[in-house]
C-alpha positions as CSV (number, residue, x, y, z in Angstrom):
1,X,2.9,46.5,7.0
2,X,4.3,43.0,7.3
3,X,1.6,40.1,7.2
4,X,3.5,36.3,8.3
5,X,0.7,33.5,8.8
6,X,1.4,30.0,9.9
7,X,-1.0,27.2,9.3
8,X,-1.0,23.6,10.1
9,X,-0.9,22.7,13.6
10,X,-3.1,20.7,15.4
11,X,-3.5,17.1,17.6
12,X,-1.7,14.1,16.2
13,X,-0.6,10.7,17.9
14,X,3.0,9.9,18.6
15,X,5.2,8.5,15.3
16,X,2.3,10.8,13.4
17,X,3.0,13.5,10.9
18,X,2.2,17.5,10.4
19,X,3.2,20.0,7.6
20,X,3.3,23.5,9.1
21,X,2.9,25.7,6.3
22,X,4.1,30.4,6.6
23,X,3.8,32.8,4.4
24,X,5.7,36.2,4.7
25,X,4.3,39.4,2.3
26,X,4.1,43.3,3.0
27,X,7.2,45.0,3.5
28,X,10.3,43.0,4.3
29,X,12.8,43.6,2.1
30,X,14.7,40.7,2.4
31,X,13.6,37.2,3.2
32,X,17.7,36.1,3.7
33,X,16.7,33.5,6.1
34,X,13.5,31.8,6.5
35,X,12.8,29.2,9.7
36,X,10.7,27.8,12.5
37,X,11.3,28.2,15.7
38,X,9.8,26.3,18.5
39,X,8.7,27.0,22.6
40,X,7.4,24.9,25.4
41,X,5.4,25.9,28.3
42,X,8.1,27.0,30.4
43,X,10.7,26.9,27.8
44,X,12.8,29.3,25.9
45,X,12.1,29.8,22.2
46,X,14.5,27.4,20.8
47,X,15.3,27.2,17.0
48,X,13.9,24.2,15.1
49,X,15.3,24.8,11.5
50,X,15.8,27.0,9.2
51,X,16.9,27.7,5.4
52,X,18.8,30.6,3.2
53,X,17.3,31.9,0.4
54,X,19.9,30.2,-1.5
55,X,18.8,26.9,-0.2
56,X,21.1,26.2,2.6
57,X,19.5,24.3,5.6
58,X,20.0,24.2,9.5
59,X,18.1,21.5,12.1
60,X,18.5,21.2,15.4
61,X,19.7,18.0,17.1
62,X,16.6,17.1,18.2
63,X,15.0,16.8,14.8
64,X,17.4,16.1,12.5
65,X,15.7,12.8,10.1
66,X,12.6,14.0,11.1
67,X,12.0,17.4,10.2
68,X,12.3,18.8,6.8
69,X,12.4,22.8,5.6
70,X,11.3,23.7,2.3
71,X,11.2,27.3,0.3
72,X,9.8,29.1,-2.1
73,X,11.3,32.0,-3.0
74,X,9.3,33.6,-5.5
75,X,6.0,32.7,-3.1
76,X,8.0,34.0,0.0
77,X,6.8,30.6,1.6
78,X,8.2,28.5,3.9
79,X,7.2,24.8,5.1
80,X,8.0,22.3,7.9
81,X,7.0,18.3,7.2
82,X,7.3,16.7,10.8
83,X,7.2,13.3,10.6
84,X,8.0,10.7,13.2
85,X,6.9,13.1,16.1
86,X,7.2,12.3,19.6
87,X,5.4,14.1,22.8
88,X,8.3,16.3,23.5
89,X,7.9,18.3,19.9
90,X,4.5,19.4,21.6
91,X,5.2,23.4,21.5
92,X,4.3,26.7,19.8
93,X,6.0,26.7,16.0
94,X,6.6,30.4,15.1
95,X,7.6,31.0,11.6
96,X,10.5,33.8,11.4
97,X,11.8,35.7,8.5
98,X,15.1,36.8,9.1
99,X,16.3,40.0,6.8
100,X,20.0,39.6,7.6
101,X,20.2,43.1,8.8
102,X,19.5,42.2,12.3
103,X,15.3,43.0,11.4
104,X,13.4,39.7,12.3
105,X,9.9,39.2,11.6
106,X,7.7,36.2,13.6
107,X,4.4,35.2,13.0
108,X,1.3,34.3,15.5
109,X,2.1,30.9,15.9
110,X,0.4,27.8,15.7
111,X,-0.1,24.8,18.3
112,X,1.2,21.3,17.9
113,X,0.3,19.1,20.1
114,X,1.9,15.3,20.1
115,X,0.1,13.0,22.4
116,X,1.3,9.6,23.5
């Protein structure tokens, strides 16, 4: 059974800041990939940013000097600081471990909300 939780969503001003916070356990038996994806109301999932388990990292466009994705590979824990965040980063986050085999895991999500 695989278990990934998200935490740390919630209501925040604009030019405010969240951490969302995941952690992966059960059995995935690889955590290659570890990232945060993102989807609006009437949107498509779109990828936010992720990070290999060797430290490499990936950001969209849209959040790139805003966002930053952090690891820890021996917790199987992965973490997005948003700072500087604007109305239209107001989505679902859904945390996704990504085995490399073509096998992805995704967590419940969790709201953020960015008001103006």
């Amino acid at each position: 059974q695989v278990h990934i939780v998200e935490s740390g969503g919630g209501l925040v001003q604009s030019g405010g800041s969240l951490r969302l916070s995941c952690a992966a356990s059960g059995r995935i038996f690889s955590f290659y990939v570890m990232g945060w994806y993102r989807q609006a109301p009437g949107k498509e999932r779109e990828l936010v940013a992720d990070i290999r388990s060797g430290g490499s990292t990936n950001y969209a466009d849209f959040v790139k000097g805003r966002f930053t994705i952090s690891r820890d590979n021996a917790k199987n824990t992965v973490s997005l600081q948003m700072n500087s965040l604007k109305p239209e980063d107001t989505a679902v986050y859904y945390c996704n471990v990504n085995t490399g085999t073509g096998i992805h895991y995704w967590g419940q999500g969790t709201q953020v909300t960015v008001s103006s």
